[in-house]
PyMOL Python script that loads the backbone (N, CA, C, O; Angstrom):
from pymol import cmd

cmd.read_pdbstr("""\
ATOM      1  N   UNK A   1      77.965 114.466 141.467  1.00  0.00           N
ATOM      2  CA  UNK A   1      77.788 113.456 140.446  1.00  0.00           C
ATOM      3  C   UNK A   1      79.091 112.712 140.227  1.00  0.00           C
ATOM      4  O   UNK A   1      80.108 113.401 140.307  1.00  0.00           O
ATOM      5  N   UNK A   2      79.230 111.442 139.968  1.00  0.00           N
ATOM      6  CA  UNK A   2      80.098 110.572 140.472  1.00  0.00           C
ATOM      7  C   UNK A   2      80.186 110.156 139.139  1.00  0.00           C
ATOM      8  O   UNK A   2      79.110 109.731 138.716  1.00  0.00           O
ATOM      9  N   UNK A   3      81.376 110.130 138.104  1.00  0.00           N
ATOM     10  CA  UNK A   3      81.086 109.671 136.828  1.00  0.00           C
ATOM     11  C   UNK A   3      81.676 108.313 136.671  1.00  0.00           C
ATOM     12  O   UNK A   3      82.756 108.099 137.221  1.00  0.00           O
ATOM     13  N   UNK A   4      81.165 107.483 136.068  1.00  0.00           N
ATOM     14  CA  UNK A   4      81.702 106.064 135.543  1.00  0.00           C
ATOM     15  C   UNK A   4      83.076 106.161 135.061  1.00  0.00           C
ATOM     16  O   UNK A   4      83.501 107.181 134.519  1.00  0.00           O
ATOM     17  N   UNK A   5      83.961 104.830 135.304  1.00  0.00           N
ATOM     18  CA  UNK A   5      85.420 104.734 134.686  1.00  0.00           C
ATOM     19  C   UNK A   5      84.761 104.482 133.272  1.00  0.00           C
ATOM     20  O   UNK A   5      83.706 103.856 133.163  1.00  0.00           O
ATOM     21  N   UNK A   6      85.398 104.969 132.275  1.00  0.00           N
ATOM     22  CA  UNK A   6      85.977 104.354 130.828  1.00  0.00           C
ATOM     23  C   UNK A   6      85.497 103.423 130.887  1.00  0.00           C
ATOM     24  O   UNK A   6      85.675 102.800 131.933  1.00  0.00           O
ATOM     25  N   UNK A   7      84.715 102.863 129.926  1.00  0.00           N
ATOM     26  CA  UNK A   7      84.564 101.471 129.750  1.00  0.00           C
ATOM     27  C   UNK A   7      83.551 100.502 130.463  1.00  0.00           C
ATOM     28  O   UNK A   7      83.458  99.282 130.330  1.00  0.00           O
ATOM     29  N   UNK A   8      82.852 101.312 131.216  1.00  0.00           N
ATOM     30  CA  UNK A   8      82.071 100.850 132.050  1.00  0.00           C
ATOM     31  C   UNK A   8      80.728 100.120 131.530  1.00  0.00           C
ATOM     32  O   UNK A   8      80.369  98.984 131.844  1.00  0.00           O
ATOM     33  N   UNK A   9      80.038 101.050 130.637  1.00  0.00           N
ATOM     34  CA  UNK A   9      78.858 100.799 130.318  1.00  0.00           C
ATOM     35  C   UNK A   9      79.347  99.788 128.623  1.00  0.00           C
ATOM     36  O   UNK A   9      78.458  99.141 128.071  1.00  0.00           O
ATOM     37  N   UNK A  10      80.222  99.802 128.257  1.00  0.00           N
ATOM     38  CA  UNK A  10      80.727  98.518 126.500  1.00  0.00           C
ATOM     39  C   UNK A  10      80.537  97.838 128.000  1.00  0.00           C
ATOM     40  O   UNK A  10      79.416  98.116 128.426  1.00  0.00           O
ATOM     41  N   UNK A  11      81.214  97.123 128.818  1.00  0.00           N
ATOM     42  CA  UNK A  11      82.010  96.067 129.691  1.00  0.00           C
ATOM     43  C   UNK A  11      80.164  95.035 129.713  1.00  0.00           C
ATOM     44  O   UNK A  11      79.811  93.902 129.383  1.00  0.00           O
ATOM     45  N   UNK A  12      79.372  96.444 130.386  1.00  0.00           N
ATOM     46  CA  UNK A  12      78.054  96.088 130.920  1.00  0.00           C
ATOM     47  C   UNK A  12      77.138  95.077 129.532  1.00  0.00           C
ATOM     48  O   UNK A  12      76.401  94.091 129.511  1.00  0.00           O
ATOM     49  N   UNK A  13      77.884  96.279 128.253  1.00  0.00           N
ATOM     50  CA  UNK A  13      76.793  95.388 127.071  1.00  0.00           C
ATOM     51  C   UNK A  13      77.528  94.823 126.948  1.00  0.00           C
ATOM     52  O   UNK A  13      77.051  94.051 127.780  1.00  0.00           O
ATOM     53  N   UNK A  14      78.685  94.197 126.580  1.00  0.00           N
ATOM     54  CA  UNK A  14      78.936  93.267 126.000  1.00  0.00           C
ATOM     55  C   UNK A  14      78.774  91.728 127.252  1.00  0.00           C
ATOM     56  O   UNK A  14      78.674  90.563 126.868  1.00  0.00           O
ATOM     57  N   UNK A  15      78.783  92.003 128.161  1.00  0.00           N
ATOM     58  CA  UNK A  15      77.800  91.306 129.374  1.00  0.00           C
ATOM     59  C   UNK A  15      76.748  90.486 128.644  1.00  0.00           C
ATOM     60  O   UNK A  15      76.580  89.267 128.629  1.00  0.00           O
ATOM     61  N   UNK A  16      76.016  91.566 127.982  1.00  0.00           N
ATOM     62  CA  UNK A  16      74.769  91.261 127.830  1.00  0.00           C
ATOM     63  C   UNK A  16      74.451  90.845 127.051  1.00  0.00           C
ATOM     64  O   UNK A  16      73.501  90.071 126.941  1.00  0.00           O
ATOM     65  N   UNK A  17      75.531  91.446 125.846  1.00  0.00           N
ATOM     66  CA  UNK A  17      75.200  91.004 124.893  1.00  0.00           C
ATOM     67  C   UNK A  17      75.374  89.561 123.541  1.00  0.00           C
ATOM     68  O   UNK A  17      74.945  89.197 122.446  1.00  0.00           O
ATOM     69  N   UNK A  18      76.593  89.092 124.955  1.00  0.00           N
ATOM     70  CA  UNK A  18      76.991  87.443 124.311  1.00  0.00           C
ATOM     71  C   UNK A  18      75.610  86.684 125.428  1.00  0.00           C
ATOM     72  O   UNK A  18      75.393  85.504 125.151  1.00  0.00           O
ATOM     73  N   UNK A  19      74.995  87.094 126.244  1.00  0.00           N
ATOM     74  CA  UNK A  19      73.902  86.362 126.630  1.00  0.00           C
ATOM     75  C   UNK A  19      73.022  86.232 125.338  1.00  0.00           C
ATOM     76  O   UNK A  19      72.917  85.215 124.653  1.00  0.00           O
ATOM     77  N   UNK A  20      72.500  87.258 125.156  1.00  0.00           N
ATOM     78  CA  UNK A  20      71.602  87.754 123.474  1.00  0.00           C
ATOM     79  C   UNK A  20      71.806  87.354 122.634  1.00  0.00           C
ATOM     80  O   UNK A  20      70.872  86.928 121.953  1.00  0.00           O
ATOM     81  N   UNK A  21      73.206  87.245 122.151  1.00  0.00           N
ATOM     82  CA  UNK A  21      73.844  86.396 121.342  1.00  0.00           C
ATOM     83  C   UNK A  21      73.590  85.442 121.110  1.00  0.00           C
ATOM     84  O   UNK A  21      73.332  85.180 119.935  1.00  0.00           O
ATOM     85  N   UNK A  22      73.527  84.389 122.151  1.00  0.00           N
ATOM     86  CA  UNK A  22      73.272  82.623 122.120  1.00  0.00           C
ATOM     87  C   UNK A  22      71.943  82.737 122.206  1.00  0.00           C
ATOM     88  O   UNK A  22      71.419  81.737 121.714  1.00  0.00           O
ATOM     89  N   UNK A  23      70.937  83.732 122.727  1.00  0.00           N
ATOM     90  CA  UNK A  23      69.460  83.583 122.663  1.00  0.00           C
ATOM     91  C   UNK A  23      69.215  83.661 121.332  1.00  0.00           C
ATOM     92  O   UNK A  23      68.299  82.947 120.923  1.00  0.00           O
ATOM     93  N   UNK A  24      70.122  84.727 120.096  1.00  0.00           N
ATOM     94  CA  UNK A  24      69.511  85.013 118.872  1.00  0.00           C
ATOM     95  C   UNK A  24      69.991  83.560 118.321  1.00  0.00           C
ATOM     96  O   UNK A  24      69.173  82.987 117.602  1.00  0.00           O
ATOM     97  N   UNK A  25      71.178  82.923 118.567  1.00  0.00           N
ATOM     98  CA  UNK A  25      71.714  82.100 117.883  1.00  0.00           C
ATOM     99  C   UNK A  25      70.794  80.947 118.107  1.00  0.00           C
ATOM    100  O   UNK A  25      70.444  80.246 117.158  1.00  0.00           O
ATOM    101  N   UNK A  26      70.408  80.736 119.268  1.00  0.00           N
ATOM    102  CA  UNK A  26      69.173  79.612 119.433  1.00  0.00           C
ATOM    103  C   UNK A  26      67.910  79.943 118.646  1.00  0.00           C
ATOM    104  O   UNK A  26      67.280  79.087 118.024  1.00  0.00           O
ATOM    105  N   UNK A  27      67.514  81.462 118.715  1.00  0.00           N
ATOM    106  CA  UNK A  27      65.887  81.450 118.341  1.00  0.00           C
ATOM    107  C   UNK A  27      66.830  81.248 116.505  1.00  0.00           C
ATOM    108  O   UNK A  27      66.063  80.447 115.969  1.00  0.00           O
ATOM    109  N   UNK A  28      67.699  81.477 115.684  1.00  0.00           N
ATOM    110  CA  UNK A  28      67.601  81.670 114.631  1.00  0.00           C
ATOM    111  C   UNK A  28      67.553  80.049 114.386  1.00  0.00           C
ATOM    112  O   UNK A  28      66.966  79.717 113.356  1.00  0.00           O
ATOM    113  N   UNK A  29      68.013  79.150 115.076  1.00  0.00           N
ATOM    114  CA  UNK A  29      68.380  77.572 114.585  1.00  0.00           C
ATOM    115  C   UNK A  29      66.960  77.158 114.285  1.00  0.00           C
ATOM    116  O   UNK A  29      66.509  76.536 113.323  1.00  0.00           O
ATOM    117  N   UNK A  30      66.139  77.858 115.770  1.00  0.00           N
ATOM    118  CA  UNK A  30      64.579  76.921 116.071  1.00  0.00           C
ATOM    119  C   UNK A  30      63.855  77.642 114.544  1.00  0.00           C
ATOM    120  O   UNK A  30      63.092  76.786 114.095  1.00  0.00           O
ATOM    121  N   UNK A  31      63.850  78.978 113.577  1.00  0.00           N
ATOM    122  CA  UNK A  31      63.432  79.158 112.723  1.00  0.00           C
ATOM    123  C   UNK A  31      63.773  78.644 111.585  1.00  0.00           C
ATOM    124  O   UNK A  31      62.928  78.515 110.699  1.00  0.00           O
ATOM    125  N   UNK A  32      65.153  78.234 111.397  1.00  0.00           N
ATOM    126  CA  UNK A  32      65.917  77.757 110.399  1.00  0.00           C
ATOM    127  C   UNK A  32      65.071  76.068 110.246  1.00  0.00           C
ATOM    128  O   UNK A  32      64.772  75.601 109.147  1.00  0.00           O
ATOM    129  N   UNK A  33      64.882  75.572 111.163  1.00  0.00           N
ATOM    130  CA  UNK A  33      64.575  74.615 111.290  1.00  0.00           C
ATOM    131  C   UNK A  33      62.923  74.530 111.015  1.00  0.00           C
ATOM    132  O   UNK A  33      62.371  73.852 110.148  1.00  0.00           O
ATOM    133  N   UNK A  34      62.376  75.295 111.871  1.00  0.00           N
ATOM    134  CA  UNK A  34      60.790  75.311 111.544  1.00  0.00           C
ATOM    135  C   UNK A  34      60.651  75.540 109.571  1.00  0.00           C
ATOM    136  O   UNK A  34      59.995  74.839 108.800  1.00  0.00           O
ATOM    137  N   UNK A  35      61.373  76.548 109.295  1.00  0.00           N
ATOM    138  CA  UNK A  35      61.451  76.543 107.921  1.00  0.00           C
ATOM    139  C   UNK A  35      61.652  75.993 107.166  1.00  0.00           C
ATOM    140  O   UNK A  35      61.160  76.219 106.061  1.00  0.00           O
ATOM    141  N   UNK A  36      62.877  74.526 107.520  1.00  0.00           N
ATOM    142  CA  UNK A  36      63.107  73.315 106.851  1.00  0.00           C
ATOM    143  C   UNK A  36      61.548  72.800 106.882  1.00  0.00           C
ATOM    144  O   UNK A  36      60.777  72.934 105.932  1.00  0.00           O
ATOM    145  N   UNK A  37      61.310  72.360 107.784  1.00  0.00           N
ATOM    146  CA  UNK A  37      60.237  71.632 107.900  1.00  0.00           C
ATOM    147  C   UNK A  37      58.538  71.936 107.334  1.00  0.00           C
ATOM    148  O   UNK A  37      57.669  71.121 107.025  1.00  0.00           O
ATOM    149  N   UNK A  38      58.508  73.385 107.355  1.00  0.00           N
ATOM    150  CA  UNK A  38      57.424  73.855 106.607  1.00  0.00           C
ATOM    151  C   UNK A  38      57.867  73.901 104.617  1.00  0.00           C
ATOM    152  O   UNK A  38      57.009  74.088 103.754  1.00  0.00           O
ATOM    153  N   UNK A  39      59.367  73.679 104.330  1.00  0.00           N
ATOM    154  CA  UNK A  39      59.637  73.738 103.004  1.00  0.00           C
ATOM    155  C   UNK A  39      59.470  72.175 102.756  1.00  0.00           C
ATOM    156  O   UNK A  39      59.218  71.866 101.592  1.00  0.00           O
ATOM    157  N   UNK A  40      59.588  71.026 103.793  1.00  0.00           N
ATOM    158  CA  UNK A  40      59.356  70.065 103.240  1.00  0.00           C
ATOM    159  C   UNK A  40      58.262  69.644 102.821  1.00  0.00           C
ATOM    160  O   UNK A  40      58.198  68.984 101.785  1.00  0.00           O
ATOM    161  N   UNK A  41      57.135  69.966 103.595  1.00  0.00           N
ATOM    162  CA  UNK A  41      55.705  69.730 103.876  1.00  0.00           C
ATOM    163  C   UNK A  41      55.554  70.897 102.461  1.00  0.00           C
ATOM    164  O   UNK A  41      54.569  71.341 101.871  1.00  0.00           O
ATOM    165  N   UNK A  42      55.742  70.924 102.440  1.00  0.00           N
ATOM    166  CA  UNK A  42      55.324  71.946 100.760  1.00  0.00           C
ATOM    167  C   UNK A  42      55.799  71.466  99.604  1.00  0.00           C
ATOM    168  O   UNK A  42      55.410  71.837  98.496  1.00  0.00           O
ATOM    169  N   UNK A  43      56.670  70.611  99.821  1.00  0.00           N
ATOM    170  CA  UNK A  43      57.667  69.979  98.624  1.00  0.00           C
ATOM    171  C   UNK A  43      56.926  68.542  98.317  1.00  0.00           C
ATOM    172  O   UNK A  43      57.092  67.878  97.294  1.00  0.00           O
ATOM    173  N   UNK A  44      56.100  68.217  99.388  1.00  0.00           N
ATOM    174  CA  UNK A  44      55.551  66.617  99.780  1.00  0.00           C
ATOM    175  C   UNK A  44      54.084  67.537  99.135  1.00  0.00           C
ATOM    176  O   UNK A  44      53.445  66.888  98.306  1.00  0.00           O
ATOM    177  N   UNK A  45      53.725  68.466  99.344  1.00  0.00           N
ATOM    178  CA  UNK A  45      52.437  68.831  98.863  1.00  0.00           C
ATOM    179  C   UNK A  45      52.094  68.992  97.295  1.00  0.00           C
ATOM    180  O   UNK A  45      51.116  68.571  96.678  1.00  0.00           O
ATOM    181  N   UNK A  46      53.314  69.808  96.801  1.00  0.00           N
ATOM    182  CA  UNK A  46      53.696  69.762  95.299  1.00  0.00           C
ATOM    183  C   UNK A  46      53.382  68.823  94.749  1.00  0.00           C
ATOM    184  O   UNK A  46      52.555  68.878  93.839  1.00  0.00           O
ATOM    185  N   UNK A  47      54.132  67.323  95.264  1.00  0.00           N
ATOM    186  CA  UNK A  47      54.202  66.530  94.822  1.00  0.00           C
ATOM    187  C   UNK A  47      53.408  65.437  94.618  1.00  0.00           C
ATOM    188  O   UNK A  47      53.547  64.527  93.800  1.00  0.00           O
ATOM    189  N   UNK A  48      52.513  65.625  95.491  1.00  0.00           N
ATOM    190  CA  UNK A  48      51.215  65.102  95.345  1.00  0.00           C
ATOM    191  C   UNK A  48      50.178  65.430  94.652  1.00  0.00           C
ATOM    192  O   UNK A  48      49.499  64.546  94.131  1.00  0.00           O
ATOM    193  N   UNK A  49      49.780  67.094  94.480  1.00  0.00           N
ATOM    194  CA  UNK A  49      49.280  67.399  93.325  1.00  0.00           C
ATOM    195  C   UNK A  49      49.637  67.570  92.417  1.00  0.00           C
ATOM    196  O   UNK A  49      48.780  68.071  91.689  1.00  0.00           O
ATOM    197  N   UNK A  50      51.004  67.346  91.739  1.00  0.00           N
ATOM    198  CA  UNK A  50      51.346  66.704  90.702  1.00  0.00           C
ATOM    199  C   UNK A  50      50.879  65.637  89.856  1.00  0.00           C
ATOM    200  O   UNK A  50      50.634  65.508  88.656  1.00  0.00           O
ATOM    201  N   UNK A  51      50.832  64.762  91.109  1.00  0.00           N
ATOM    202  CA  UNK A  51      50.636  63.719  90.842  1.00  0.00           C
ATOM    203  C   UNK A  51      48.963  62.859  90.492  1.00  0.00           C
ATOM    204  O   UNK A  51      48.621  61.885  89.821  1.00  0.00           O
ATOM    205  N   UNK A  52      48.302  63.808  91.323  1.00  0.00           N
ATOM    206  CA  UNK A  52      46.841  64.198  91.435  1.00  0.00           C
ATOM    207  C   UNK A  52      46.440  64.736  89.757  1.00  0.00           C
ATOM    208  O   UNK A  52      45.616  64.122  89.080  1.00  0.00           O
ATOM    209  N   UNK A  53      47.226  66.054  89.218  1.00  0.00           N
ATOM    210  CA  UNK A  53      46.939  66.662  88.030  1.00  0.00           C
ATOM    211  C   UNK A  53      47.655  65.413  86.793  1.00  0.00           C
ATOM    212  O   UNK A  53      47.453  65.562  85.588  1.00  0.00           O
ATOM    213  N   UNK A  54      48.194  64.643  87.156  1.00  0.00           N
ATOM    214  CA  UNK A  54      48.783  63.633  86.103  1.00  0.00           C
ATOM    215  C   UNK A  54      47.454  62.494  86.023  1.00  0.00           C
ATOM    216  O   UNK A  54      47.080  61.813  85.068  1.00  0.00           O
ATOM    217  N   UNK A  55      46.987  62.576  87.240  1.00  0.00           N
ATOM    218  CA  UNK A  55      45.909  61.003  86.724  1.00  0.00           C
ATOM    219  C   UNK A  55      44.864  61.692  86.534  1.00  0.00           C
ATOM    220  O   UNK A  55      44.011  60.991  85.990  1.00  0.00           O
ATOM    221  N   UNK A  56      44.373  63.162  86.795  1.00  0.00           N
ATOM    222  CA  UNK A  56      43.395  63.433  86.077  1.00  0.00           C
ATOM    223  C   UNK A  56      43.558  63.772  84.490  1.00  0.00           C
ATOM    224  O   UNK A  56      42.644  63.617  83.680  1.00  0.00           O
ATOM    225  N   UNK A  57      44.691  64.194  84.209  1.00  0.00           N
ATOM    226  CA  UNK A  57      44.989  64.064  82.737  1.00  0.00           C
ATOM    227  C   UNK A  57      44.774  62.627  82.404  1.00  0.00           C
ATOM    228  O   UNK A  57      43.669  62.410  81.907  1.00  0.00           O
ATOM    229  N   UNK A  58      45.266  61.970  82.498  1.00  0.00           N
ATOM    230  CA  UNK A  58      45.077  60.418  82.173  1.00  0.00           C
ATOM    231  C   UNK A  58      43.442  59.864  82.306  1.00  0.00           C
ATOM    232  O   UNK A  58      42.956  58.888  81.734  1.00  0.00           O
ATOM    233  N   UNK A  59      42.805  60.765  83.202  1.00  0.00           N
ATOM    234  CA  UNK A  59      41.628  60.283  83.331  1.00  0.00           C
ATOM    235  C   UNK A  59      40.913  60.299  81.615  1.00  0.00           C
ATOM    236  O   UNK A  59      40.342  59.457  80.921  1.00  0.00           O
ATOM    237  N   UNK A  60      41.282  61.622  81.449  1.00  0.00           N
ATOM    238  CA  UNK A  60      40.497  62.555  80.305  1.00  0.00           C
ATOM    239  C   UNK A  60      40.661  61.956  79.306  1.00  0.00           C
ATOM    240  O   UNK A  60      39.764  61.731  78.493  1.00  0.00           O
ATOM    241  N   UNK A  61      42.194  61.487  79.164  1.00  0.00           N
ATOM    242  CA  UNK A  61      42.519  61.130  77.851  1.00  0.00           C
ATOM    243  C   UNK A  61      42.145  59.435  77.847  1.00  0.00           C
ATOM    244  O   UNK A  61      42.205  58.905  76.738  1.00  0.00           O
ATOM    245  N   UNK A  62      41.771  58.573  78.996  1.00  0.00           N
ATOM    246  CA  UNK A  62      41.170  57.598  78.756  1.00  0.00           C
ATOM    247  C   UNK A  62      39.709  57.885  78.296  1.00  0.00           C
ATOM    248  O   UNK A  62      39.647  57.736  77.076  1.00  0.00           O
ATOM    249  N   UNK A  63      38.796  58.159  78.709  1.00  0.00           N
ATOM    250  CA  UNK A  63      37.634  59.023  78.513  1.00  0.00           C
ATOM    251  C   UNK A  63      37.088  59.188  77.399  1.00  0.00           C
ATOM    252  O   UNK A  63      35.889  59.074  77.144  1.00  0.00           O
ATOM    253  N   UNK A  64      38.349  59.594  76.357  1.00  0.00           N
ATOM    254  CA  UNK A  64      37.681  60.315  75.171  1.00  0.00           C
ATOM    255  C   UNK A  64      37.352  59.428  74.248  1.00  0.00           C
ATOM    256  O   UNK A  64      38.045  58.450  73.967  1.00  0.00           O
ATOM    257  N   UNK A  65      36.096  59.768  73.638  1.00  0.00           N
ATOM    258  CA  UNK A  65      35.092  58.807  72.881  1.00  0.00           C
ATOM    259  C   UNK A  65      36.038  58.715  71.204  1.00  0.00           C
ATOM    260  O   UNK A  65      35.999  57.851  70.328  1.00  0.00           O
ATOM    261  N   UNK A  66      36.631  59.688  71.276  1.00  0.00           N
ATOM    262  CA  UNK A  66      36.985  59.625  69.201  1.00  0.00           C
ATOM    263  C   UNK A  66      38.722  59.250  69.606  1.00  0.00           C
ATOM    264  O   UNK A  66      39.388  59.008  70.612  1.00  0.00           O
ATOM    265  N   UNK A  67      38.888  59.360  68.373  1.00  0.00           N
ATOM    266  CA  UNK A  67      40.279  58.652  68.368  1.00  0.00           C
ATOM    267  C   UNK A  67      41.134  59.760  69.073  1.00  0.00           C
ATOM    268  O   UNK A  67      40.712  60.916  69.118  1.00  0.00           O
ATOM    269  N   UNK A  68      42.610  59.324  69.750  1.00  0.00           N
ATOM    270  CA  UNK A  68      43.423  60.314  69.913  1.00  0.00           C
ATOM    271  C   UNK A  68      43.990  60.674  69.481  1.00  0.00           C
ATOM    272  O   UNK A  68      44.013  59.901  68.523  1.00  0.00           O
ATOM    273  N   UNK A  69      45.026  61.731  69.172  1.00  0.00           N
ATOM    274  CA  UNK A  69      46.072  62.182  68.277  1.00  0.00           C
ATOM    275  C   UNK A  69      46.960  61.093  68.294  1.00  0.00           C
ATOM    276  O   UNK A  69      46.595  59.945  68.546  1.00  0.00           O
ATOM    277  N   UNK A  70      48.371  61.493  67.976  1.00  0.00           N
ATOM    278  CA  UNK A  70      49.387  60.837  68.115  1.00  0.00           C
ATOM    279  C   UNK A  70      50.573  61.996  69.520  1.00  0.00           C
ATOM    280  O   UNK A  70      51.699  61.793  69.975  1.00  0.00           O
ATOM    281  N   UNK A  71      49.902  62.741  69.669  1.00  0.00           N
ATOM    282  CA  UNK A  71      50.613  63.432  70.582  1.00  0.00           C
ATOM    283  C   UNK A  71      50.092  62.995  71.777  1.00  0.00           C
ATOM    284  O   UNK A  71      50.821  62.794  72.749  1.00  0.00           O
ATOM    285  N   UNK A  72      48.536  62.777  71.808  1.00  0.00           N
ATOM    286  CA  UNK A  72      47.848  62.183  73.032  1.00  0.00           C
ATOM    287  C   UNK A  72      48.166  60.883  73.293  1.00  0.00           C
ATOM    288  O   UNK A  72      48.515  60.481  74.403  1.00  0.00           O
ATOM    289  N   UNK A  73      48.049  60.151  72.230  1.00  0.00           N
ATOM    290  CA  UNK A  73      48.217  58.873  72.613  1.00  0.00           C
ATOM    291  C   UNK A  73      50.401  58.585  73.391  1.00  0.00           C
ATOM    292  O   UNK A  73      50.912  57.718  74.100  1.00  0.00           O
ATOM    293  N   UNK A  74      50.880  59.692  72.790  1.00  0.00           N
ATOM    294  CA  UNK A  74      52.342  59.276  73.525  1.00  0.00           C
ATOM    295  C   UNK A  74      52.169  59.824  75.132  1.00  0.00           C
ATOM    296  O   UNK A  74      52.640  59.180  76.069  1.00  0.00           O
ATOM    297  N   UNK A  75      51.388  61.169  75.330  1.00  0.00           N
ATOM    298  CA  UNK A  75      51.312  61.491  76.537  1.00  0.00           C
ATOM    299  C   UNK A  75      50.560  60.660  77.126  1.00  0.00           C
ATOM    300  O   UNK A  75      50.837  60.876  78.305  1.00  0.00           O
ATOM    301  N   UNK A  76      49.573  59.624  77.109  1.00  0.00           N
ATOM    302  CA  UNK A  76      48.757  58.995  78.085  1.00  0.00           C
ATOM    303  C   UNK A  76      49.660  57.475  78.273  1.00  0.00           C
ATOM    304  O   UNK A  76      49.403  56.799  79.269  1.00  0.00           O
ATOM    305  N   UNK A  77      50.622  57.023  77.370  1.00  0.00           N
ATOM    306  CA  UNK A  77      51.727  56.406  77.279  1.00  0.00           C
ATOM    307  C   UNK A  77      52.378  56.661  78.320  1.00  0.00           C
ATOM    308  O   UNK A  77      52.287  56.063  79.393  1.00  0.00           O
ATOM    309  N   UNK A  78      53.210  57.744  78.008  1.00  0.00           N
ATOM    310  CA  UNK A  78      54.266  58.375  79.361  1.00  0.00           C
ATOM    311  C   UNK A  78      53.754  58.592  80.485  1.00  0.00           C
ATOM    312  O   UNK A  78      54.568  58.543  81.408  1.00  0.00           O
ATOM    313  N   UNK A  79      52.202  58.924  80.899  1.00  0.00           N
ATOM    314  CA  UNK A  79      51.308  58.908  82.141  1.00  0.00           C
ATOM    315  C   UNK A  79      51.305  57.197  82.424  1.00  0.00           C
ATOM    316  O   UNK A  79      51.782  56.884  83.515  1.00  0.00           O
ATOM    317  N   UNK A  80      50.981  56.442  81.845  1.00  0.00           N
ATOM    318  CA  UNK A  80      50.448  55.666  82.503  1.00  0.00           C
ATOM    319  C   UNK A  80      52.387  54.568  83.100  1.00  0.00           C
ATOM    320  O   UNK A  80      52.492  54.027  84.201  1.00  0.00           O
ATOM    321  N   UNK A  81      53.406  54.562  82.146  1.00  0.00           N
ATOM    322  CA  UNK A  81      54.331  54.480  82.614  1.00  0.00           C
ATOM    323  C   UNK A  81      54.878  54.908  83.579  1.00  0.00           C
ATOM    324  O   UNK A  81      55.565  54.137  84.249  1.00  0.00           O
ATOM    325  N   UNK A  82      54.712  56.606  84.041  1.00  0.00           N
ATOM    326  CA  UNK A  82      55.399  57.134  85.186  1.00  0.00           C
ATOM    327  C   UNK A  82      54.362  56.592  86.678  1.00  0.00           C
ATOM    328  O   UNK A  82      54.685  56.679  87.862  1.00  0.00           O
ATOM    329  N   UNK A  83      53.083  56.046  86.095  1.00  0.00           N
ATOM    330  CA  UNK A  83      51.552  55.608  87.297  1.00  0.00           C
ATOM    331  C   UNK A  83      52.751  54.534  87.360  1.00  0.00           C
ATOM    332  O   UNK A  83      53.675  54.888  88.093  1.00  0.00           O
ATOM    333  N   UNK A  84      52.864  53.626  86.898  1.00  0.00           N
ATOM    334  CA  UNK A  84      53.718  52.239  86.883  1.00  0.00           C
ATOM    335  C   UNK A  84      54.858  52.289  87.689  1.00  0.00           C
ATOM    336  O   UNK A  84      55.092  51.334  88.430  1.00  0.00           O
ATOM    337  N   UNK A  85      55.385  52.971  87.667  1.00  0.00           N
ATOM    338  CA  UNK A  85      56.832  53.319  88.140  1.00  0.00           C
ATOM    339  C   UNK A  85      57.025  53.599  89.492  1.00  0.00           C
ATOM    340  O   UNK A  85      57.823  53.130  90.303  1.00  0.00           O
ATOM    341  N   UNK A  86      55.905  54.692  89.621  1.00  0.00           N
ATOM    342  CA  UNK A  86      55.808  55.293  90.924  1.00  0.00           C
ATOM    343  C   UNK A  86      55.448  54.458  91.793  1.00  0.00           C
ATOM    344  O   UNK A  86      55.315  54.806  92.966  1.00  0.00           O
TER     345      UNK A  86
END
""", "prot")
cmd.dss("prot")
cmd.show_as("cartoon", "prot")
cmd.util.cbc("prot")
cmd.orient("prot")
């Protein structure tokens, strides 16, 4: 049996393991990135049903047959300003 010098088998991984290295460093960018992109598409989704739950409030409070408060009438105010804006 013929034994290896010192150092033989670190020499072999670390060979291997700056190959692995730039593979992890690539696959982590392509996730980092897929993850940007699935947090945007979620941020654009938010924001639309936001915006969705604001004009159905506004729907309601146009809608209503009796008078409104004074709290309603400032919120369908500030709805129909931020509809304006946007």
């Amino acid at each position: 049996d013929e034994a290896r010098p010192v150092g033989v088998k670190a020499s072999k991984a670390k060979g291997k393991s700056s190959v692995s290295k730039q593979a992890s460093l690539e696959e982590k960018e392509k996730e980092r990135k897929e993850f940007q992109n699935v947090w945007e598409l979620r941020e654009k989704d938010f924001a639309l049903k936001d915006k969705l739950n604001k004009q159905k409030l506004l729907d309601k409070l146009m809608g209503k047959t009796e008078p409104l408060s004074e709290l309603e009438l400032a919120l369908k105010e500030q709805l129909i300003r931020d509809m304006l804006c946007i």
